[in-house]
MIDOSE-1310 file (N, C-alpha, C; in nm, 2 decimals, decimal comma, always signed):
residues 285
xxxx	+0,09/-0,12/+0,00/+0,00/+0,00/+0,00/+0,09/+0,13/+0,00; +0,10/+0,20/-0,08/+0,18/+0,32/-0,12/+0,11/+0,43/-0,07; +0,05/+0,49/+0,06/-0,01/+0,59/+0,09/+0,07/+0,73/+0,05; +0,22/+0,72/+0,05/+0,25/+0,86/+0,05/+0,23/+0,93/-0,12
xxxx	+0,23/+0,84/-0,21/+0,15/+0,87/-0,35/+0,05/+0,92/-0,39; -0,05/+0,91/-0,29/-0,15/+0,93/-0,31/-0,21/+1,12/-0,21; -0,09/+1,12/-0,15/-0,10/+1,23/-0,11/-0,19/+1,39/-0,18; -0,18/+1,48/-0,18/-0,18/+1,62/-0,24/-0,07/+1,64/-0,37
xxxx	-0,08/+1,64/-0,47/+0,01/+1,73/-0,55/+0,10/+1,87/-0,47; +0,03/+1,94/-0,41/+0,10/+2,10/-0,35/+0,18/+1,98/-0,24; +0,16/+1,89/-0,22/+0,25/+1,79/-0,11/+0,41/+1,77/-0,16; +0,39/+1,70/-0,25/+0,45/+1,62/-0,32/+0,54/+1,72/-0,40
xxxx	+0,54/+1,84/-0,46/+0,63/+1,90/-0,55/+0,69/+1,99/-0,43; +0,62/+2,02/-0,30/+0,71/+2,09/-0,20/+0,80/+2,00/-0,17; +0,78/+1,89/-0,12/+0,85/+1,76/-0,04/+0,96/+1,75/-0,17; +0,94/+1,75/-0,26/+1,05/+1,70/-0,36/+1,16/+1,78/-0,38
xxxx	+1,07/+1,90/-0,38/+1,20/+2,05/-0,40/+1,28/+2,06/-0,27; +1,23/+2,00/-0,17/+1,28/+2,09/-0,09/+1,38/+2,00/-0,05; +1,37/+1,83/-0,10/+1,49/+1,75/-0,06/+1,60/+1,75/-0,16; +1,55/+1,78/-0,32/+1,61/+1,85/-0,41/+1,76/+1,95/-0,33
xxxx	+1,68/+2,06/-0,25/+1,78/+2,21/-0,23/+1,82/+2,15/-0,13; +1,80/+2,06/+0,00/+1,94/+1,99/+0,07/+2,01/+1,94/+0,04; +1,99/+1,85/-0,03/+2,09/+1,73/-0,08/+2,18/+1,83/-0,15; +2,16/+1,90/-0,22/+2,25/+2,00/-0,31/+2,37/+2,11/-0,21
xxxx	+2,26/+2,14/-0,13/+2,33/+2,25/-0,06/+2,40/+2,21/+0,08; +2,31/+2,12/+0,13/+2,40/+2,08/+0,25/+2,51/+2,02/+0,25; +2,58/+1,96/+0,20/+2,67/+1,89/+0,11/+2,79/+1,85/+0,28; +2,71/+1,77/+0,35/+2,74/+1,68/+0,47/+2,73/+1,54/+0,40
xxxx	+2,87/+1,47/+0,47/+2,80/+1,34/+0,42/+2,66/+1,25/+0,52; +2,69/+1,29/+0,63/+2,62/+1,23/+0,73/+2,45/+1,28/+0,70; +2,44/+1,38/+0,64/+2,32/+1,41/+0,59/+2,29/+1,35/+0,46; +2,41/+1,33/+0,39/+2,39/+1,29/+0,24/+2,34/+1,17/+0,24
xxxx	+2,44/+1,06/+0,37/+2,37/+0,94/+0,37/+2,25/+0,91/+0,42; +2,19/+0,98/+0,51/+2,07/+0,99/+0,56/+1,99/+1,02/+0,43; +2,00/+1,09/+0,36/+1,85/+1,05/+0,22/+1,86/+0,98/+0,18; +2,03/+0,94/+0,15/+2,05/+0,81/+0,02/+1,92/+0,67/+0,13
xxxx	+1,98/+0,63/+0,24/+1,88/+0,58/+0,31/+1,76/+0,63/+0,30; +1,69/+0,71/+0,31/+1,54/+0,75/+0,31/+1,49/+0,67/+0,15; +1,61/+0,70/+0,06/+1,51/+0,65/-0,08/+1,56/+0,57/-0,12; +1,64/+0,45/-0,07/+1,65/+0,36/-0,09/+1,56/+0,27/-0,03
xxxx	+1,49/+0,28/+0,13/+1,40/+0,23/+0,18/+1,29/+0,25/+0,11; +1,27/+0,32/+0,06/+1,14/+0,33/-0,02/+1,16/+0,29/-0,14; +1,25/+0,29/-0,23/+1,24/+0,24/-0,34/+1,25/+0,05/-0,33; +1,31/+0,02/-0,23/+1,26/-0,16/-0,18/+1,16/-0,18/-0,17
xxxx	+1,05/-0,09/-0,08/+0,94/-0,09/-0,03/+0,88/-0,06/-0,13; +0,85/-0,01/-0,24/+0,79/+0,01/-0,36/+0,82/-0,06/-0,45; +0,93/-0,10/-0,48/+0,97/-0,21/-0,64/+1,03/-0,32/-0,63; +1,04/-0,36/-0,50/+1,14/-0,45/-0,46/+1,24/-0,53/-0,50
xxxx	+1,31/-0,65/-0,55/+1,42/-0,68/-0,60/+1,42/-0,61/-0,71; +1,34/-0,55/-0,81/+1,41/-0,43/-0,91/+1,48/-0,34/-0,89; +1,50/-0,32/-0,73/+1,62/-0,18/-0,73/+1,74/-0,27/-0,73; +1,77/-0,35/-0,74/+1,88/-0,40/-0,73/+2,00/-0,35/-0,84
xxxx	+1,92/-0,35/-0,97/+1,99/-0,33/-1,04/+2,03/-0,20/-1,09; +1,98/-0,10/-1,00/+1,98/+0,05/-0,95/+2,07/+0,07/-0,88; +2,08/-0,09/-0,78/+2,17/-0,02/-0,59/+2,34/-0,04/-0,72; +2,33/-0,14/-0,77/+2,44/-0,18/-0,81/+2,51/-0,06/-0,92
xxxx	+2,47/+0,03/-1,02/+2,49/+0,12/-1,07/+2,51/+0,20/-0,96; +2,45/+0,25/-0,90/+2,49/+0,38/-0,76/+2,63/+0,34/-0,71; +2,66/+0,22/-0,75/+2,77/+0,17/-0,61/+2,89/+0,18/-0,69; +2,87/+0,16/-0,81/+2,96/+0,18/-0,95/+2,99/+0,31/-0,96
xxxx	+2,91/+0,39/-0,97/+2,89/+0,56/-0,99/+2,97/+0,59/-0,91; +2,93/+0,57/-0,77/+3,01/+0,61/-0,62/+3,14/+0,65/-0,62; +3,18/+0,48/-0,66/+3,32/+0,48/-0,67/+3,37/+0,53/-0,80; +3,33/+0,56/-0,93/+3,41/+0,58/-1,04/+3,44/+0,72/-1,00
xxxx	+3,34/+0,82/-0,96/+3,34/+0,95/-0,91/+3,45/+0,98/-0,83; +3,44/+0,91/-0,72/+3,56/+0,92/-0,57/+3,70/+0,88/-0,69; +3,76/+0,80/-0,73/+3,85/+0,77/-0,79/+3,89/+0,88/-0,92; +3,78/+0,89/-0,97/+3,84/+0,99/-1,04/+3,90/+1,12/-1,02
xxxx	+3,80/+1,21/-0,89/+3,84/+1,33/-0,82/+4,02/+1,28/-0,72; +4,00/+1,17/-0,67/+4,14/+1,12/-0,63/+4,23/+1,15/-0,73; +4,20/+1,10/-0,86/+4,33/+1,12/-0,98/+4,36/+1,23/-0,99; +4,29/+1,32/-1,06/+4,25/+1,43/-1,09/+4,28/+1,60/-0,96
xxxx	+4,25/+1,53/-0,88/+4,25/+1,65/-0,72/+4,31/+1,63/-0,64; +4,44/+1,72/-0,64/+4,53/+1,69/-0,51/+4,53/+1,80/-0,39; +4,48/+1,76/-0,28/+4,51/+1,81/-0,20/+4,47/+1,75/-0,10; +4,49/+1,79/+0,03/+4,48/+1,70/+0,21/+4,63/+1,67/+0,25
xxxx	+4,59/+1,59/+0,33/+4,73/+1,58/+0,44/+4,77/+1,39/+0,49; +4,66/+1,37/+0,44/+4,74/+1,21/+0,45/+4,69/+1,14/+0,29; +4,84/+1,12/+0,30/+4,85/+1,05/+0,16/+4,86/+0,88/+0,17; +4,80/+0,89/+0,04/+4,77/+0,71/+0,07/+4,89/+0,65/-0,03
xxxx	+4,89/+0,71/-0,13/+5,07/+0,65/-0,20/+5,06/+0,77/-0,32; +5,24/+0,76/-0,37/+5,24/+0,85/-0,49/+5,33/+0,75/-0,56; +5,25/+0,87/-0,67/+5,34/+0,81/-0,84/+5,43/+0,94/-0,87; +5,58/+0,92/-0,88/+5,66/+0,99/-0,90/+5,60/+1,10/-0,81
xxxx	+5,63/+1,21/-0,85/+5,63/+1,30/-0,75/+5,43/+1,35/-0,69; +5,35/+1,33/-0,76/+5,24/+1,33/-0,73/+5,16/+1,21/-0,63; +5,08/+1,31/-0,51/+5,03/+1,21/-0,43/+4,89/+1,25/-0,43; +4,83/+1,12/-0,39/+4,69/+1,10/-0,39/+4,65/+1,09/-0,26
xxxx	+4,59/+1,11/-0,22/+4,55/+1,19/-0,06/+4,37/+1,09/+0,00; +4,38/+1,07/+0,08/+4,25/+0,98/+0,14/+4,13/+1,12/+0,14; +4,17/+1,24/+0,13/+4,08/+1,35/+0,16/+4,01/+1,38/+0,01; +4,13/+1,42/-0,06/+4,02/+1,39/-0,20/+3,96/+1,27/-0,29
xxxx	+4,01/+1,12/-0,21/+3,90/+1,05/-0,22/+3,80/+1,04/-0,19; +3,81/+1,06/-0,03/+3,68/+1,08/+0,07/+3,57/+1,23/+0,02; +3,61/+1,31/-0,07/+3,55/+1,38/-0,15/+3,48/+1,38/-0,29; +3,52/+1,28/-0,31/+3,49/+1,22/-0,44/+3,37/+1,11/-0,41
xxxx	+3,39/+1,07/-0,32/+3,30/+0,94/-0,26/+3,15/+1,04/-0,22; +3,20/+1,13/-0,17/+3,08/+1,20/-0,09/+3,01/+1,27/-0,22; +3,10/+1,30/-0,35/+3,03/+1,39/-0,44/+2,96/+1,26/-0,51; +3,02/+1,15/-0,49/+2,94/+1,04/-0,55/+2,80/+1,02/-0,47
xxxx	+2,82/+1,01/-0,33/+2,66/+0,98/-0,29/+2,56/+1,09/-0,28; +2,62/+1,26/-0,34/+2,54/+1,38/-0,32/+2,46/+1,29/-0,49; +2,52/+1,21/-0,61/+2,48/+1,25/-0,75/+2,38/+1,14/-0,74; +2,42/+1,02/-0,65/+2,32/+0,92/-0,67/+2,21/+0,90/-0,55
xxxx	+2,21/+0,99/-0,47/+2,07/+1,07/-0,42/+1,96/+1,09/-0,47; +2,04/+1,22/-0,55/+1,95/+1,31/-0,66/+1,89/+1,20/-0,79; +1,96/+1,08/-0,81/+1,94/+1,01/-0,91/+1,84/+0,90/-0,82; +1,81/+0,91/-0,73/+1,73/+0,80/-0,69/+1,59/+0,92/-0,69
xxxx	+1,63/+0,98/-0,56/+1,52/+1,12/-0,53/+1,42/+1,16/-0,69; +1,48/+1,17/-0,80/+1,42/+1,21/-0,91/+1,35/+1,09/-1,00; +1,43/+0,91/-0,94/+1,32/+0,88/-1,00/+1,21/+0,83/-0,93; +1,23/+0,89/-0,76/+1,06/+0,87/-0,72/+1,01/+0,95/-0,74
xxxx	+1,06/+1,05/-0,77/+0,97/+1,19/-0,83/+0,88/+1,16/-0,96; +0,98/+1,15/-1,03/+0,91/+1,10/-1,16/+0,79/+0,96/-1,16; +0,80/+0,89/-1,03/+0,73/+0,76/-1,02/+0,57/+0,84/-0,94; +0,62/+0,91/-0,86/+0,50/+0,98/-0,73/+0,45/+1,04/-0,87
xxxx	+0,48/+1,15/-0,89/+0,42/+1,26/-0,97/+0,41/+1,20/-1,12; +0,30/+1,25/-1,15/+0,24/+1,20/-1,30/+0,22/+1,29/-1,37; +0,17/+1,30/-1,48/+0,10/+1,39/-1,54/-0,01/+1,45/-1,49; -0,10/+1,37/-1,48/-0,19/+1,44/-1,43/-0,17/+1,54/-1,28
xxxx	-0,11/+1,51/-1,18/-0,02/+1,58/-1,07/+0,03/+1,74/-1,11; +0,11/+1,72/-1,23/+0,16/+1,80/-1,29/+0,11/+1,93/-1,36; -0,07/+1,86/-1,39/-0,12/+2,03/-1,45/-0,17/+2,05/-1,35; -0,20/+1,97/-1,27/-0,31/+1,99/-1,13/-0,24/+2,11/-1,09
xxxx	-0,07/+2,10/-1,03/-0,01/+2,17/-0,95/+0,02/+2,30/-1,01; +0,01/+2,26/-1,18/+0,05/+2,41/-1,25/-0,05/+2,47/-1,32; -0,16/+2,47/-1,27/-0,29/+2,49/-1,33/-0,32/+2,59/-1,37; -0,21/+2,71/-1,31/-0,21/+2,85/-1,36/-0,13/+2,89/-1,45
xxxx	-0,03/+2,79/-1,48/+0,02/+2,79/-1,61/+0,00/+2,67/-1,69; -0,12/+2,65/-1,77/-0,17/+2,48/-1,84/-0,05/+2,49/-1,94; +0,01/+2,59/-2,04/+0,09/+2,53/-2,11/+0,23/+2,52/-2,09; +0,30/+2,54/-1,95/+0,41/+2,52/-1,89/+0,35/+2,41/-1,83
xxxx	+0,24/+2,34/-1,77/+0,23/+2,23/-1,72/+0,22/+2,13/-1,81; +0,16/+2,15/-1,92/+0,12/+2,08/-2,03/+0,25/+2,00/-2,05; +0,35/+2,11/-2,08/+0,47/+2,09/-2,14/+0,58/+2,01/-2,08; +0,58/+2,03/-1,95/+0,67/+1,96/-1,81/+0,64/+1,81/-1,83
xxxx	+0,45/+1,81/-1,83/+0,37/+1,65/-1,82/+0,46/+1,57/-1,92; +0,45/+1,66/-2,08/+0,49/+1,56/-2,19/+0,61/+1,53/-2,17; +0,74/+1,61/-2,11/+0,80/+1,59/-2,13/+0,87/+1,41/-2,02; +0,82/+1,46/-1,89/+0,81/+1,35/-1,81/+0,74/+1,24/-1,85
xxxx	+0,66/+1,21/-1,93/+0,60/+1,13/-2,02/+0,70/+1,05/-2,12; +0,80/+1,12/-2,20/+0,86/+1,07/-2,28/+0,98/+1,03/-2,24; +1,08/+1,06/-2,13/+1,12/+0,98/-2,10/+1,15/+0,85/-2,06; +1,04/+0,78/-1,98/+1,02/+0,62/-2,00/+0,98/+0,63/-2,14
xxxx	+0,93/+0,67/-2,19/+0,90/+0,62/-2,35/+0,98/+0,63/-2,42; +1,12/+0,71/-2,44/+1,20/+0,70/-2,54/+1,31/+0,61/-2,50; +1,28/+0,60/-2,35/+1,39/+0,47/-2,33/+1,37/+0,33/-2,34; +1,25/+0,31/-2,32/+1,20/+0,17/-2,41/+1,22/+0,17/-2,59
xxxx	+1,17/+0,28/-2,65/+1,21/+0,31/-2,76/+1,36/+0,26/-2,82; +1,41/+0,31/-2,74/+1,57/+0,30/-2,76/+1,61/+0,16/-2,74; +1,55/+0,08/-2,67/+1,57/-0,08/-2,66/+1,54/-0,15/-2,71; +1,41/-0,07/-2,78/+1,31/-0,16/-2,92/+1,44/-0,15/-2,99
xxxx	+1,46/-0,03/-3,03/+1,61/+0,00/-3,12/+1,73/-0,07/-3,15; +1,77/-0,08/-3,02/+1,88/-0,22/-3,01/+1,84/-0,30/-3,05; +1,73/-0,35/-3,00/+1,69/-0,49/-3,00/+1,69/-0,58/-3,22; +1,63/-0,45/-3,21/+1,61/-0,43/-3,41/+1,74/-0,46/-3,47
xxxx	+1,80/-0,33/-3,40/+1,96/-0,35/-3,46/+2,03/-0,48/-3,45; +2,07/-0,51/-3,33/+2,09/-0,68/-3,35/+2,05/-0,78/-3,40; +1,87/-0,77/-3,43/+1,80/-0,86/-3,54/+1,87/-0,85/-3,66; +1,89/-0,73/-3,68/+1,95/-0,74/-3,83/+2,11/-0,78/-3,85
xxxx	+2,18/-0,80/-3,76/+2,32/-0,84/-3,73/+2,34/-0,98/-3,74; +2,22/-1,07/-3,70/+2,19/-1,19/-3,64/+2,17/-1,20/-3,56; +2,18/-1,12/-3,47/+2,20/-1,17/-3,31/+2,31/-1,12/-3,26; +2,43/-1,08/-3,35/+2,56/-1,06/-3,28/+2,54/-0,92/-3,27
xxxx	+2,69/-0,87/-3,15/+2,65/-0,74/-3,10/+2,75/-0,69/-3,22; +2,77/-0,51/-3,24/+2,82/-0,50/-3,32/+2,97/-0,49/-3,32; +3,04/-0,49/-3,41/+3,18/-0,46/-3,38/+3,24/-0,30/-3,36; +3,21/-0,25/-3,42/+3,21/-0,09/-3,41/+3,12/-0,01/-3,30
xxxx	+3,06/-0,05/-3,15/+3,02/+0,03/-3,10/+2,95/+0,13/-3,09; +3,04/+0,26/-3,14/+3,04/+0,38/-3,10/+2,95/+0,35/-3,23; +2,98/+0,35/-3,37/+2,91/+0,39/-3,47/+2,75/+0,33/-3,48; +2,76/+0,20/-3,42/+2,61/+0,16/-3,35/+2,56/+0,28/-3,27
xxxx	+2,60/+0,30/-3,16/+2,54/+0,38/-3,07/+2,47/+0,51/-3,15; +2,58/+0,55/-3,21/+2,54/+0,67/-3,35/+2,39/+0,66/-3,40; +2,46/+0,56/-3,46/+2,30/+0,49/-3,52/+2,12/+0,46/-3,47; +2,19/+0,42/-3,35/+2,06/+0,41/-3,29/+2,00/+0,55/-3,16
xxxx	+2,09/+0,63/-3,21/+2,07/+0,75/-3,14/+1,98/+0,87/-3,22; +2,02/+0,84/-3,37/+2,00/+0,89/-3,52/+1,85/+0,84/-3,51; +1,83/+0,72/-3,54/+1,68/+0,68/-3,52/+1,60/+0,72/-3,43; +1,62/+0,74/-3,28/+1,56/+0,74/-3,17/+1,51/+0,90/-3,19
xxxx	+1,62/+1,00/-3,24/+1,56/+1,11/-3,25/+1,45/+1,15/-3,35; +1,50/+1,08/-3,49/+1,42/+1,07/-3,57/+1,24/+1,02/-3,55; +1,28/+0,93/-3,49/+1,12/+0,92/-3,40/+1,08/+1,01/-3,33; +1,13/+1,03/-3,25/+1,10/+1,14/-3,16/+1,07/+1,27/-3,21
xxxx	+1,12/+1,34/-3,34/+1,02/+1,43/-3,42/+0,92/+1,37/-3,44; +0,90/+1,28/-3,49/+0,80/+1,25/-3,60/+0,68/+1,25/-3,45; +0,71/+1,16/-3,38/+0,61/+1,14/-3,24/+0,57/+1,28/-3,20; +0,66/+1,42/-3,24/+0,59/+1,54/-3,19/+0,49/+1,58/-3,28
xxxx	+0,52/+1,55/-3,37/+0,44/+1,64/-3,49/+0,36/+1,57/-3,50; +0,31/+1,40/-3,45/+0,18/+1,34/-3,46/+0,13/+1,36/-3,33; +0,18/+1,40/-3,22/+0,12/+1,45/-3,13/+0,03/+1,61/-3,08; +0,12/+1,65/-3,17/+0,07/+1,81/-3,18/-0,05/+1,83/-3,31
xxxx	-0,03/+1,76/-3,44/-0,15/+1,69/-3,51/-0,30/+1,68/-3,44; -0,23/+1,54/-3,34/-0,37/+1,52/-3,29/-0,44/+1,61/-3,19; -0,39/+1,70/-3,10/-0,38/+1,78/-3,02/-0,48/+1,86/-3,05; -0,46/+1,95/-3,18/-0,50/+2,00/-3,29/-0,63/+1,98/-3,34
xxxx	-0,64/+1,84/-3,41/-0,79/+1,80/-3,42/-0,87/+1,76/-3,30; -0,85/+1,76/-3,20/-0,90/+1,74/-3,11/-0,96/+1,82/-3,04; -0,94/+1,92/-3,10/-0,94/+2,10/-3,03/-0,88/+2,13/-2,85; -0,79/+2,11/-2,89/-0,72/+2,08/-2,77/-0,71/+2,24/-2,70
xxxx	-0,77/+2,30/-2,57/-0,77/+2,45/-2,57/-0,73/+2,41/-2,41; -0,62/+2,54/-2,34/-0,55/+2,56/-2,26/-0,64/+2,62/-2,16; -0,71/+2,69/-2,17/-0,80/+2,75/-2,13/-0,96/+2,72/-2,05; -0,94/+2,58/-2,08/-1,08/+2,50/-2,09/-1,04/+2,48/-1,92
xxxx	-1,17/+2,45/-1,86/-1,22/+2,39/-1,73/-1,22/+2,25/-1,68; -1,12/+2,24/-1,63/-1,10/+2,09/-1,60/-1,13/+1,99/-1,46; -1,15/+1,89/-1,47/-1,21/+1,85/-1,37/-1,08/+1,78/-1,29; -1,07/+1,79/-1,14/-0,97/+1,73/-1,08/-1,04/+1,68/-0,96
xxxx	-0,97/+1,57/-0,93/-1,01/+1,46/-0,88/-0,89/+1,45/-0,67; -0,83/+1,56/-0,70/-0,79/+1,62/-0,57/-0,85/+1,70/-0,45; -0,85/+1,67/-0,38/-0,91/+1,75/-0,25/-0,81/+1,71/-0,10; -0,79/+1,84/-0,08/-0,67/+1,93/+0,02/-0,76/+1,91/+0,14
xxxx	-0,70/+1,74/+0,22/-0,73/+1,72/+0,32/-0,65/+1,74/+0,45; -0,69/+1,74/+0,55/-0,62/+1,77/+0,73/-0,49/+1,69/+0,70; -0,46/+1,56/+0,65/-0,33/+1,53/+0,66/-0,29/+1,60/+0,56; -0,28/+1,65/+0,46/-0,18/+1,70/+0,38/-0,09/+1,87/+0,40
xxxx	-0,20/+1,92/+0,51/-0,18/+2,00/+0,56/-0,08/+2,01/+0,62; -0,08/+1,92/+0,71/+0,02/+1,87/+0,82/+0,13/+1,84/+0,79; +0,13/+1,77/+0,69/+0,23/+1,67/+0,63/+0,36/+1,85/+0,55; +0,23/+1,94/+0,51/+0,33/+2,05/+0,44/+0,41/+2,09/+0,57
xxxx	+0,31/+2,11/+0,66/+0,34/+2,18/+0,80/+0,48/+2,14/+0,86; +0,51/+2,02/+0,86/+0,58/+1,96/+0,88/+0,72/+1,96/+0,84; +0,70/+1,90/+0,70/+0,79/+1,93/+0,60/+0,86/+2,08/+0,61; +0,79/+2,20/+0,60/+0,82/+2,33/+0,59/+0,91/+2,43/+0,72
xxxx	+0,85/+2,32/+0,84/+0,95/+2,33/+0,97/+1,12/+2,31/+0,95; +1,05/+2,17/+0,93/+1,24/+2,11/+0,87/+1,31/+2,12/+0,80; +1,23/+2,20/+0,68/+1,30/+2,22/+0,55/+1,40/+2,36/+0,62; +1,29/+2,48/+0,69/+1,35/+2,56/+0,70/+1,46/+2,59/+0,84
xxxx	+1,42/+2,47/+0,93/+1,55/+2,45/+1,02/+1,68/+2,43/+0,98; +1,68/+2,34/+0,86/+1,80/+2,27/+0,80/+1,85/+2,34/+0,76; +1,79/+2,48/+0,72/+1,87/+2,53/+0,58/+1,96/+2,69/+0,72; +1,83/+2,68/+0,79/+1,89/+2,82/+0,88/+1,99/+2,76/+0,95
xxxx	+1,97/+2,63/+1,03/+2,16/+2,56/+1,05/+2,26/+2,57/+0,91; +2,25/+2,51/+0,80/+2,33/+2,53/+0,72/+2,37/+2,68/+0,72; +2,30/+2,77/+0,72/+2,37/+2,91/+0,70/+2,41/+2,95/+0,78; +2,39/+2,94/+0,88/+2,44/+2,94/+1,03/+2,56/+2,87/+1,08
xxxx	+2,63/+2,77/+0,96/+2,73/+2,73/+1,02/+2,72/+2,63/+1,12; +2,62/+2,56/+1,15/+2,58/+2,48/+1,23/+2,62/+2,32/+1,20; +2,61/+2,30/+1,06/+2,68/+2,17/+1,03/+2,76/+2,18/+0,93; +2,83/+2,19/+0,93/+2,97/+2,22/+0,88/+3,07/+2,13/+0,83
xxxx	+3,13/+2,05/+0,73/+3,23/+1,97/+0,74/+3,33/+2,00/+0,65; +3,42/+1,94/+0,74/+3,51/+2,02/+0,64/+3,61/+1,88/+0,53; +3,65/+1,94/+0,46/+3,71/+1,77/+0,37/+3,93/+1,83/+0,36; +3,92/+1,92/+0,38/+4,06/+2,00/+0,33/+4,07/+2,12/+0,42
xxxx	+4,24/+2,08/+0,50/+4,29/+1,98/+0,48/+4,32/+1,86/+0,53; +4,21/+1,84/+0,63/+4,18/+1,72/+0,68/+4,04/+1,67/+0,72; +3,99/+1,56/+0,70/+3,84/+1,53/+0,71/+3,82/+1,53/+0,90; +3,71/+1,64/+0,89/+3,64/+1,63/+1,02/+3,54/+1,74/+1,02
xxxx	+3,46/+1,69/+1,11/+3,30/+1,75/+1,18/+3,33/+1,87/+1,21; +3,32/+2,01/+1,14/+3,35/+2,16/+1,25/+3,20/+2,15/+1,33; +3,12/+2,14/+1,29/+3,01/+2,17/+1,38/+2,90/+2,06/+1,27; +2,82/+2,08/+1,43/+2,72/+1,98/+1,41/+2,60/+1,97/+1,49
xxxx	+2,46/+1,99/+1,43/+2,31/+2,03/+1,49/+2,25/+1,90/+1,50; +2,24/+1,86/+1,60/+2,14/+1,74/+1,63/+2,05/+1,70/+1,62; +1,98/+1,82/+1,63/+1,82/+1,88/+1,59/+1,80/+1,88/+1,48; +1,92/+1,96/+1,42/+1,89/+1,98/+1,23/+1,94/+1,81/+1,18
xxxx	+2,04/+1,75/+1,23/+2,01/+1,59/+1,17/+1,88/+1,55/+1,19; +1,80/+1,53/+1,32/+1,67/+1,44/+1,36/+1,55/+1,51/+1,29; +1,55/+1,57/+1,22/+1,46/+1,68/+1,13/+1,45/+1,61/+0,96; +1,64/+1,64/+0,96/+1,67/+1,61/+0,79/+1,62/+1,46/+0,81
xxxx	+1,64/+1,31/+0,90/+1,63/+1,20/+0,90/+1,49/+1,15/+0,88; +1,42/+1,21/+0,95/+1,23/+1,25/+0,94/+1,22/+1,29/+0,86; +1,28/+1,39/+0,77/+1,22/+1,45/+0,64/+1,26/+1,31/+0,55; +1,39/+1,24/+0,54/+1,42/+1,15/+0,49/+1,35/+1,06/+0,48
xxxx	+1,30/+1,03/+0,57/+1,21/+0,85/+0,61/+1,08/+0,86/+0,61; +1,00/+1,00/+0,57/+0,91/+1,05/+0,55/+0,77/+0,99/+0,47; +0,80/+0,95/+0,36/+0,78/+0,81/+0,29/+0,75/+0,72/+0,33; +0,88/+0,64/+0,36/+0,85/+0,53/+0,42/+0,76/+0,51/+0,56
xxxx	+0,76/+0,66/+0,66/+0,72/+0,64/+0,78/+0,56/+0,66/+0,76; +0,46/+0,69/+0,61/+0,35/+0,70/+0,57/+0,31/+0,61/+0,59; +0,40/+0,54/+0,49/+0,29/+0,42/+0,42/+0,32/+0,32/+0,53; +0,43/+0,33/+0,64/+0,42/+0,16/+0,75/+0,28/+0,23/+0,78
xxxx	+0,31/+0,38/+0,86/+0,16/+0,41/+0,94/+0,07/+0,38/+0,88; +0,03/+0,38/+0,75/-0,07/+0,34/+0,73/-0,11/+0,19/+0,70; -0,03/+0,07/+0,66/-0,01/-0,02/+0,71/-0,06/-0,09/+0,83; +0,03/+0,01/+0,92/-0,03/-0,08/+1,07/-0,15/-0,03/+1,12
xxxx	-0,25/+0,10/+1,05/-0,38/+0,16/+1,10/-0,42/+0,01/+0,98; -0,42/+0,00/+0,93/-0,47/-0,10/+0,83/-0,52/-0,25/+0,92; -0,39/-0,24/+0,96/-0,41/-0,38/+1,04/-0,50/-0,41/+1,12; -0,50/-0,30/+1,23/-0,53/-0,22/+1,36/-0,72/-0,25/+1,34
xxxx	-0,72/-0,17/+1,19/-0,86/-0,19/+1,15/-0,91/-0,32/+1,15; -0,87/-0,42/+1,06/-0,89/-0,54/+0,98/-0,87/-0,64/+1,08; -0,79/-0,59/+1,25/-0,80/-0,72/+1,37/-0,95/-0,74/+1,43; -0,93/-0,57/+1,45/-1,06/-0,53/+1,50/-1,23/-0,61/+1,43
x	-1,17/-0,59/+1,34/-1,33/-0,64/+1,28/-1,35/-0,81/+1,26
C-alpha cells in the first residue's frame, strides 16, 4: 500500500523541491547518507528486488566519481601513495565518494519523483500555467517512452546483425541514437497533429479529482518546519564539514540531523503508518 502517493500534488512538488535544495546545498555526508537511506528504503518498499539493479549502478557511480576526483585533485594531508612526485590523498577520495553519494541521491530522489508525480499531478499543480504544465507533463511522459524506444532500437539493430553485437560500438550507438531522435520528431508532430484535431484548448475547465485534506496540511506543515530548520543551521554554520585539509566534523546540529532523518524517512514512515492503521482496522473487525 503506497499511501505517500497518493497524497496532495501541492505535497509532493514541496517535499520534492525541498529535498532537491538539501541534498544539493548541504553537502554533509552524514546528511547525504541519511536521504541516500530514506530513498533507498522506499524504493525496496515500492519495487522490490528491481532496485537491485539501480543499488548496483549507484555503487559503480560512487566509486568511479571518488577515484576519479582522487586522480585528478590533489590536495589533504594524508597520503595514501604516490606516483613519481604526485600524491593521492585519502581527503580527495573521501570527496569524491561523498560527491558520488550527493549525485546518486539526486538520481534516486528524481526517479521517485518521476514515479510519485504524473502527469496528471503535474497540470493539477501548474494549473495556472496549463501550457508550462502541459509541457513539463509531456516531457516527463517521454522519458520512459523513449527509453523503451531505444531498446526496441537495439533490440532491431541486432536482429539485423543476427544476433551478434556490433563490432564498431560507438558507430552503433550513432546509429541508434540517429533513429531514436528521428522518431521522436515524427512522435511530436503526430502529437501536436492530434492535439490540434481534437481542439485541444488551454484555457478550458477541468475537472480534478484532488481535494486538500487535514493530513496534507500537516504533512506540508511539517515538512516546511524542517526544510527551513536545516537550511537556517546550514547558514548558520551549524553543520559544517570540512574535507581539506583534513576530514572532520567543525560543527554539528542534532536537531537539524533528527529533522533532515524524518524529512528523509518520511515516505516510508506513511505508508508503515498506514499499514499498521490497516491492520489495527482489519483485527478489530
Amino acid at each position: 500500500m503506497d499511501r505517500f502517493s497518493k497524497l496532495h500534488p501541492i505535497f509532493h512538488f514541496l517535499y520534492f523541491i525541498g529535498m532537491f535544495v538539501l541534498i544539493v546545498s548541504v553537502y554533509n555526508p552524514f546528511f547525504i547518507l541519511v536521504s541516500l537511506l530514506g530513498a533507498l528504503l522506499y524504493e525496496v518498499k515500492s519495487r522490490g528486488k528491481e532496485v537491485l539493479s539501480s543499488l548496483k549502478f549507484s555503487v559503480v557511480m560512487i566509486w568511479v566519481i571518488g577515484l576519479f576526483n582522487m586522480l585528478f585533485a590533489h590536495y589533504g594531508m594524508t597520503v595514501l601513495f604516490k606516483i613519481g612526485d604526485t600524491e593521492f590523498t585519502l581527503e580527495a577520495l573521501f570527496y569524491g565518494l561523498n560527491q558520488g553519494f550527493v549525485v546518486t541521491a539526486m538520481v534516486l530522489w528524481f526517479g521517485i519523483f518521476g514515479r510519485v508525480v504524473d502527469s496528471e499531478k503535474v497540470i493539477y499543480a501548474f494549473r495556472f500555467a496549463p501550457k508550462t504544465a502541459l509541457l513539463f507533463s509531456m516531457v516527463l511522459g517521454f522519458i520512459p517512452r523513449f527509453t523503451k524506444k531505444l531498446k526496441d532500437i537495439e533490440t532491431a539493430s541486432m536482429a539485423l546483425n543476427g544476433g551478434k553485437k556490433p563490432k564498431n560500438k560507438m558507430k552503433s550507438a550513432l546509429n541508434n541514437l540517429s533513429a531514436l531522435v528521428t522518431y521522436s520528431l515524427e512522435s511530436s508532430i503526430v502529437t501536436a497533429d492530434s492535439m490540434t484535431a481534437r481542439g485541444y484548448n488551454p484555457k478550458a475547465v477541468r475537472y480534478s479529482r484532488y481535494k486538500f485534506k487535514a493530513i496534507d496540511g500537516v504533512m506540508i506543515a511539517l515538512s516546511l518546519v524542517a526544510l527551513v530548520y536545516v537550511i537556517c543551521a546550514k547558514a548558520g554554520g551549524k553543520i559544517t564539514f570540512i574535507f581539506d585539509p583534513r576530514i572532520y566534523s567543525k560543527s554539528f546540529d542534532a536537531v537539524a540531523f533528527v529533522l533532515f532523518l524524518l524529512l528523509s524517512l518520511l515516505p516510508v514512515i506513511i505508508d508503515l503508518t498506514e499499514e499498521i492503521l490497516w491492520k489495527i482496522s482489519y483485527a478489530k473487525n
